[in-house]
Residue frames relative to the residue before (quaternion, step in Angstrom):
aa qw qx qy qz dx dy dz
X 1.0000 0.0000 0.0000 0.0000 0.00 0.00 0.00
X 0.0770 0.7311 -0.6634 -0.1394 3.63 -1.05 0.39
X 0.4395 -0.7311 0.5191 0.0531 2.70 -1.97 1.13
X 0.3233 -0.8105 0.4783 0.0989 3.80 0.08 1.46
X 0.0381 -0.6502 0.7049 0.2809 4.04 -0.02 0.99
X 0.1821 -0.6213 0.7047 0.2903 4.11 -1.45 0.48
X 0.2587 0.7859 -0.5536 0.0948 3.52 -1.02 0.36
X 0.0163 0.7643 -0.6082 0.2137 3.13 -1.58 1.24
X 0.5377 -0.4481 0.4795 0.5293 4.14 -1.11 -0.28
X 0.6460 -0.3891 0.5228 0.3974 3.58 -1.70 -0.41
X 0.9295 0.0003 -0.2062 0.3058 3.19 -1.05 1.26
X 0.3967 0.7129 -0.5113 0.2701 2.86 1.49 1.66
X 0.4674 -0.6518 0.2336 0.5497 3.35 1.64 -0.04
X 0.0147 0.8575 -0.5121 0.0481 3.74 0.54 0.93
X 0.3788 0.7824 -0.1737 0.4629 3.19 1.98 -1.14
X 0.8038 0.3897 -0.0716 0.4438 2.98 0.10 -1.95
X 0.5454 0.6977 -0.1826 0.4271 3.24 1.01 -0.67
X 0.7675 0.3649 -0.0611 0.5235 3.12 0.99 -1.47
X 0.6469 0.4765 -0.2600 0.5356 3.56 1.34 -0.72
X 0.5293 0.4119 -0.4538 0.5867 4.02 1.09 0.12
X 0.5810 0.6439 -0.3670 0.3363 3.65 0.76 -0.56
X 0.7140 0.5369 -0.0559 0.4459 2.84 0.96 -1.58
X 0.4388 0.5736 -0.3716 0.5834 3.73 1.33 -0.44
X 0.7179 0.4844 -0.2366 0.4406 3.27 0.38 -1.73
X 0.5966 -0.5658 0.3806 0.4231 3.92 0.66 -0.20
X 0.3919 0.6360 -0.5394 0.3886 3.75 0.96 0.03
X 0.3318 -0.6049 0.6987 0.1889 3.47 -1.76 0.82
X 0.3989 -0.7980 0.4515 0.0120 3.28 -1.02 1.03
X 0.2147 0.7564 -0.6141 0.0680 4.10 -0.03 0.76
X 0.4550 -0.5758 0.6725 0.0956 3.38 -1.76 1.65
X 0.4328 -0.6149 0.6448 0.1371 3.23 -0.67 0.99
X 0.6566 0.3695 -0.3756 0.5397 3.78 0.29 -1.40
X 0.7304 0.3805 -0.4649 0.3251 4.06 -0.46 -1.26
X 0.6581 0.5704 -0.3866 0.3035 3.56 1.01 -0.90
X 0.3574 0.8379 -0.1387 0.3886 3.54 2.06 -0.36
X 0.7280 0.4198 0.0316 0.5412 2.59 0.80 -2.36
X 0.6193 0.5288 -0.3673 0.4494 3.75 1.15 -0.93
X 0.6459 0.5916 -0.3090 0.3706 3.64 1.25 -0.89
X 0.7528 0.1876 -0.1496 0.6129 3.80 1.20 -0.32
X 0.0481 -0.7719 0.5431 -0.3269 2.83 -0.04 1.70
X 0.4612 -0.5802 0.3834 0.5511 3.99 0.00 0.95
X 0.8936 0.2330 -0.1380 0.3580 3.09 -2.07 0.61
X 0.6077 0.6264 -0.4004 0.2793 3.68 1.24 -0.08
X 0.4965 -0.5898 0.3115 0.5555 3.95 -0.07 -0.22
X 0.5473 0.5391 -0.4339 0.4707 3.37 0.51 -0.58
X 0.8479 0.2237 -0.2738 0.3951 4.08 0.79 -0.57
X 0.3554 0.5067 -0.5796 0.5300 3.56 1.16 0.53
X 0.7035 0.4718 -0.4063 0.3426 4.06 0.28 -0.96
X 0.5982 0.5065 -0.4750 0.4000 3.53 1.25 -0.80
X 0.6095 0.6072 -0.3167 0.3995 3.75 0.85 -1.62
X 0.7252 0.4227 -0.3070 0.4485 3.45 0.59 -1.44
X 0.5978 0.4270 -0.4091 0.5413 4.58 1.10 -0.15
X 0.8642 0.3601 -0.1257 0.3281 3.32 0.33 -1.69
X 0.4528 -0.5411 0.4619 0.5374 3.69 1.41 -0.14
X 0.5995 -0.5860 0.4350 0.3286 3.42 -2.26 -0.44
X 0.3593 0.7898 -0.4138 0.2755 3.05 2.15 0.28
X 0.6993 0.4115 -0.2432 0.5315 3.80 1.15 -0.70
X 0.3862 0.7275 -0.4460 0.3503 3.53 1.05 1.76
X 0.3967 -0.7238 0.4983 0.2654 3.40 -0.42 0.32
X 0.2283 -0.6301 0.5020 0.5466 3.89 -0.03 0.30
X 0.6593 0.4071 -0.5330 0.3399 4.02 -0.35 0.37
X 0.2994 -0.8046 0.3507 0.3742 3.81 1.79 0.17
X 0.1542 0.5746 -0.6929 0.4074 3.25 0.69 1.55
X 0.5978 -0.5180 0.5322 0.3019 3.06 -1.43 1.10
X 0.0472 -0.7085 0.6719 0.2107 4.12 -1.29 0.16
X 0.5219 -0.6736 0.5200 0.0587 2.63 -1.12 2.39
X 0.8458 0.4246 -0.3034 0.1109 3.51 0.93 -0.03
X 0.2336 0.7805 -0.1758 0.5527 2.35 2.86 -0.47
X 0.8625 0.3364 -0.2547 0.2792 3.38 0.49 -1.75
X 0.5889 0.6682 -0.2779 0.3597 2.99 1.88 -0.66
X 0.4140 0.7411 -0.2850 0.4452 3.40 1.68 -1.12
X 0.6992 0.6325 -0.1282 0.3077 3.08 0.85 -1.50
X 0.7866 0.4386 -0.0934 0.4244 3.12 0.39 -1.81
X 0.6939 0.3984 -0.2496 0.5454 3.49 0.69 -1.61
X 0.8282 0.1985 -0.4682 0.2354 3.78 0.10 0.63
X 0.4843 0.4326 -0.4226 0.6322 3.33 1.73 1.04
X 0.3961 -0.5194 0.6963 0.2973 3.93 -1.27 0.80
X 0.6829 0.4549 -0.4165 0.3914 3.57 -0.29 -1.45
X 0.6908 0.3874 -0.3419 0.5059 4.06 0.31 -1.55
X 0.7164 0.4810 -0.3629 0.3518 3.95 0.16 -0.09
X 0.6820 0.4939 -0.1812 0.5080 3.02 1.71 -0.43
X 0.5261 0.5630 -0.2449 0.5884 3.05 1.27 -0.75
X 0.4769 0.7614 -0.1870 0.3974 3.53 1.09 -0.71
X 0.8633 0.2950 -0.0120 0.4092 2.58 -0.10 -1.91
X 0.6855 0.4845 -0.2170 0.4982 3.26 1.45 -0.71
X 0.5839 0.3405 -0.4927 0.5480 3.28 1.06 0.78
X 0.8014 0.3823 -0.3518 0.2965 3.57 0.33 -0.03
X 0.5288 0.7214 -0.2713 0.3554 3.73 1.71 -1.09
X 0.6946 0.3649 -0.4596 0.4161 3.40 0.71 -0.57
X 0.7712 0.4801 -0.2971 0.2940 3.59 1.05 -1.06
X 0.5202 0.5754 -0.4322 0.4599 3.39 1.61 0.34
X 0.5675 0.6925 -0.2148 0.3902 3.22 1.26 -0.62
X 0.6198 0.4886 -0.3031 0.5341 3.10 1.06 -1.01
X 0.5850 0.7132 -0.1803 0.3414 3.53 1.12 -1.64
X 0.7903 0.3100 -0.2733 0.4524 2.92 1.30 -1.33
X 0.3815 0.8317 -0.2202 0.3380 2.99 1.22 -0.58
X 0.6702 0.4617 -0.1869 0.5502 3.66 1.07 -1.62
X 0.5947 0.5908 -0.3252 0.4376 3.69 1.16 -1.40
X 0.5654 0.5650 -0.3838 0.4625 3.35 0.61 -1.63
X 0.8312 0.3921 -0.1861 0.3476 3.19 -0.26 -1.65
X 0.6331 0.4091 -0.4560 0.4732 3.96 0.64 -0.35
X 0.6162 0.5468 -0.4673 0.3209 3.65 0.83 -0.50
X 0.5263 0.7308 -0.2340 0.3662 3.33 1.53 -0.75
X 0.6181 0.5328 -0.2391 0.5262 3.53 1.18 -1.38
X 0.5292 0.6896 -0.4064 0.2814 3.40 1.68 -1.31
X 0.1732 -0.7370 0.5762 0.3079 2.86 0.93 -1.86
X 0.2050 0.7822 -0.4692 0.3550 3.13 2.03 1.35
X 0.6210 -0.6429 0.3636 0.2624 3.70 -1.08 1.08
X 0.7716 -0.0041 0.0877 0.6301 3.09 1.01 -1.04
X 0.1816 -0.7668 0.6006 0.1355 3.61 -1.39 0.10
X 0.0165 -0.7576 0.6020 0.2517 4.07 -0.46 0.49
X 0.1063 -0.7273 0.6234 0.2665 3.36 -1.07 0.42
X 0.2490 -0.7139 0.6037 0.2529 3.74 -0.52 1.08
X 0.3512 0.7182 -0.5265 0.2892 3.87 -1.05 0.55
X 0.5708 -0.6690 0.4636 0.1078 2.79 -0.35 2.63
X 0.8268 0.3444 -0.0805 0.4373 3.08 0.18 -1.91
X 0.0784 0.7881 -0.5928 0.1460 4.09 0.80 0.88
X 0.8145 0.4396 -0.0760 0.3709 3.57 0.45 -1.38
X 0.7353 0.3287 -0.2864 0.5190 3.03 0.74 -0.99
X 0.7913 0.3381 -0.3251 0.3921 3.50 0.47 -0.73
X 0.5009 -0.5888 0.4255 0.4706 3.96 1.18 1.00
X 0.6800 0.5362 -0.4988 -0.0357 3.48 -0.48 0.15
X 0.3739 -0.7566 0.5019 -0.1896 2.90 1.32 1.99
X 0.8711 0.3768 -0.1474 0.2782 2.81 -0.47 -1.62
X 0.6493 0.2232 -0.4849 0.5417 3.68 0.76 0.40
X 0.8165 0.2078 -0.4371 0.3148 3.90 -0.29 0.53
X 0.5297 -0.7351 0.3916 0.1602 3.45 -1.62 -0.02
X 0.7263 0.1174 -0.3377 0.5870 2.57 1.75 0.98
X 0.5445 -0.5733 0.5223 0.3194 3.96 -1.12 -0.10
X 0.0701 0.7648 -0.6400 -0.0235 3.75 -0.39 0.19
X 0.1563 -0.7919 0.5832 -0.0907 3.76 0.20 1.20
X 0.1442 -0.7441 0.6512 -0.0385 3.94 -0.36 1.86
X 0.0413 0.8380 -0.5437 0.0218 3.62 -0.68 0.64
X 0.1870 0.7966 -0.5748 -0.0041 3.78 -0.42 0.41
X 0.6867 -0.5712 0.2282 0.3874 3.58 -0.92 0.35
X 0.4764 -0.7264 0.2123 0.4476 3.84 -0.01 0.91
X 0.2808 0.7586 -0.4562 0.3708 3.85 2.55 -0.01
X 0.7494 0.4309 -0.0744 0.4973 3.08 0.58 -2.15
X 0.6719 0.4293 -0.3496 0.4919 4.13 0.51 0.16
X 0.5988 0.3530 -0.3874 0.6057 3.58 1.37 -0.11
X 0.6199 0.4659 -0.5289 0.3449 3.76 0.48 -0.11
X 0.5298 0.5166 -0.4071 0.5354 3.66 1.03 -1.41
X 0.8059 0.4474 -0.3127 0.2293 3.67 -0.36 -1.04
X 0.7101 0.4842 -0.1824 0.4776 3.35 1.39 -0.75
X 0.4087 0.6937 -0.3883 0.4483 3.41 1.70 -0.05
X 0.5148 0.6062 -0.4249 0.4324 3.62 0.62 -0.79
X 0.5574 -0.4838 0.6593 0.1434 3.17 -2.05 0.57
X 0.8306 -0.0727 -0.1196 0.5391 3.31 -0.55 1.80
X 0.1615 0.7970 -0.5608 0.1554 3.68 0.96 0.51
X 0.1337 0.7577 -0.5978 -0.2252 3.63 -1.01 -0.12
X 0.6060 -0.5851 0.4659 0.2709 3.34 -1.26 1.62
X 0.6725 0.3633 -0.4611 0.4508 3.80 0.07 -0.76
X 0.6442 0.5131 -0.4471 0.3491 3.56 0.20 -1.09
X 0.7616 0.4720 -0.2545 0.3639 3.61 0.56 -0.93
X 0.5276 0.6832 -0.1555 0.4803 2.82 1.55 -0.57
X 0.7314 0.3915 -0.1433 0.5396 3.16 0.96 -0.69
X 0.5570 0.5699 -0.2977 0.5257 3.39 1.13 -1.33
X 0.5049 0.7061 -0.2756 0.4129 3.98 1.02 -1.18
X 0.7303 0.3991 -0.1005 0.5452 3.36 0.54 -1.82
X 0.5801 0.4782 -0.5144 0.4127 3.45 0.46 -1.40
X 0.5727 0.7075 -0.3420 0.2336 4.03 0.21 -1.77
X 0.5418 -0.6026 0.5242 0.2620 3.99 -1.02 0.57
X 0.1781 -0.8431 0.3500 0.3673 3.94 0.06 0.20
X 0.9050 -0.2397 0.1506 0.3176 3.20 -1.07 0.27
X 0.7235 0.5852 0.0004 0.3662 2.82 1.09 -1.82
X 0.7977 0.2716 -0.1539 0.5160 3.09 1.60 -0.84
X 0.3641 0.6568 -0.4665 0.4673 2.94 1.82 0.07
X 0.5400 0.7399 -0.2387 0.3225 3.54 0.98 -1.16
X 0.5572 0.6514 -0.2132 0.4688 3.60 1.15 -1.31
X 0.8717 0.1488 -0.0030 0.4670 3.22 0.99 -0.83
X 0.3883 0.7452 -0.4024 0.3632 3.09 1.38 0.95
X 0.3770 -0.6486 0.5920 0.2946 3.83 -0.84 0.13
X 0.7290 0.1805 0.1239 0.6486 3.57 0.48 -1.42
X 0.1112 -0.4796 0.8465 0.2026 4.07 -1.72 0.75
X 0.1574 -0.5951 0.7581 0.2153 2.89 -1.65 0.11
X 0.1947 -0.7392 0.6032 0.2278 4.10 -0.55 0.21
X 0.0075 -0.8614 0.5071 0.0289 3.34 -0.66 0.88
X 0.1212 0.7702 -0.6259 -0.0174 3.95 0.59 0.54
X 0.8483 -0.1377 0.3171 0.4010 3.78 0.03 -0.19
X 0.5495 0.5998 -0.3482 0.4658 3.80 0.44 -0.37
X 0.3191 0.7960 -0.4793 -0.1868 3.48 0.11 0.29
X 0.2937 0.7771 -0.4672 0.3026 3.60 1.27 0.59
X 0.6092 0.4357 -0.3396 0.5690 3.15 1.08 -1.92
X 0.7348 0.4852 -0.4133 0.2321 4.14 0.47 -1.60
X 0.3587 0.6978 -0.3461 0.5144 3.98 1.74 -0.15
X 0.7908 0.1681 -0.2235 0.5444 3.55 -0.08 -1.01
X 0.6159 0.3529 -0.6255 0.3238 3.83 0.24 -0.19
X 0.5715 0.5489 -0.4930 0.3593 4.27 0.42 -0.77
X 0.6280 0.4924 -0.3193 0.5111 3.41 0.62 -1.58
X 0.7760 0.3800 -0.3624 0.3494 3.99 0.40 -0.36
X 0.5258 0.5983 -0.2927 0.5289 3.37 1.70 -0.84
X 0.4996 0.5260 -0.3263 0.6060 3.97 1.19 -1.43
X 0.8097 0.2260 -0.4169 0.3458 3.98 -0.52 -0.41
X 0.6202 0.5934 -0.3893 0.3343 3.56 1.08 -0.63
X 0.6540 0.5735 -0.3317 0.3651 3.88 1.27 -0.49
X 0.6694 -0.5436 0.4305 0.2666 3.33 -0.63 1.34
């Protein structure tokens, strides 16, 4: 089995990426949902957020609010860091178990989709890098399309983000993605026959 890490900034189409994959027979794991699965009411990973971020970033059903918390972080390094270091290892592990049950599957391929591949080392569970890149013009249009987008937030969230370039260093495969997704079809389908 090989495990594909997909990774890129917001609104380079990592997604998209991962859904041609999937056609192609690849099993798919979101790094972020695998995140979200990790603070779940009453889990540790959310008493640690409550016990950094306060009880203001509750839902009144005490579901964490992904938007409150998100509001948060991306305009403080330290609160994004502080963050992340309560939740990465326990997604990690998470992903980790997935990875591995697909394995027992005796599944062909696996994409892990996960912005944060590089920076947060978790290299170390796939066997290759797939690096999505589009121009940060064309990643504020995709991003600002959404219902109730807000441009500063993305904007910022943008900047906050590692760039490209050095993601790159540590890439196996760029993929360029400006929009094309015919041409972005036949490169996966071409990348999908080259994998062992």
């Amino acid at each position: 089995m090989v495990v594909i890490g997909i990774t890129g900034n917001i609104g380079s189409g990592k997604s998209t990426v991962c859904r041609f994959l999937a056609e192609l027979g690849a099993a798919v794991i979101d790094a972020d949902e695998a995140a979200q699965e990790t603070y779940k009411p009453h889990s540790q990973a959310w008493q640690e957020i409550i016990d950094t971020f306060g009880t203001e970033v509750l839902q009144p059903s005490k579901e964490i609010n992904r938007v409150k918390l998100a509001q948060l972080v991306f305009s403080s390094p330290e609160a994004l860091t502080q963050l992340n270091e309560i939740v990465h290892p326990k997604a990690y592990q998470l992903v980790k178990e997935k990875i591995e049950s697909y394995r027992r599957l005796g599944t062909k391929a696996v994409a892990l989709e996960a912005i944060l591949l590089i920076e947060a080392t978790w290299t170390t569970l796939v066997d290759e890098v797939w690096l999505v890149i589009a121009s940060p013009e064309i990643a504020l249009q995709r991003l600002t399309r959404h219902p109730g987008a807000d441009r500063d937030q993305i904007l910022a969230r943008l900047k906050s983000q590692t760039p490209a370039e050095d993601k790159a260093k540590h890439a196996d495969e760029i993929i360029h993605n400006e929009g094309d997704l015919t041409r972005l079809r036949e490169k996966i389908t071409e990348l999908w026959n080259k994998l062992d």
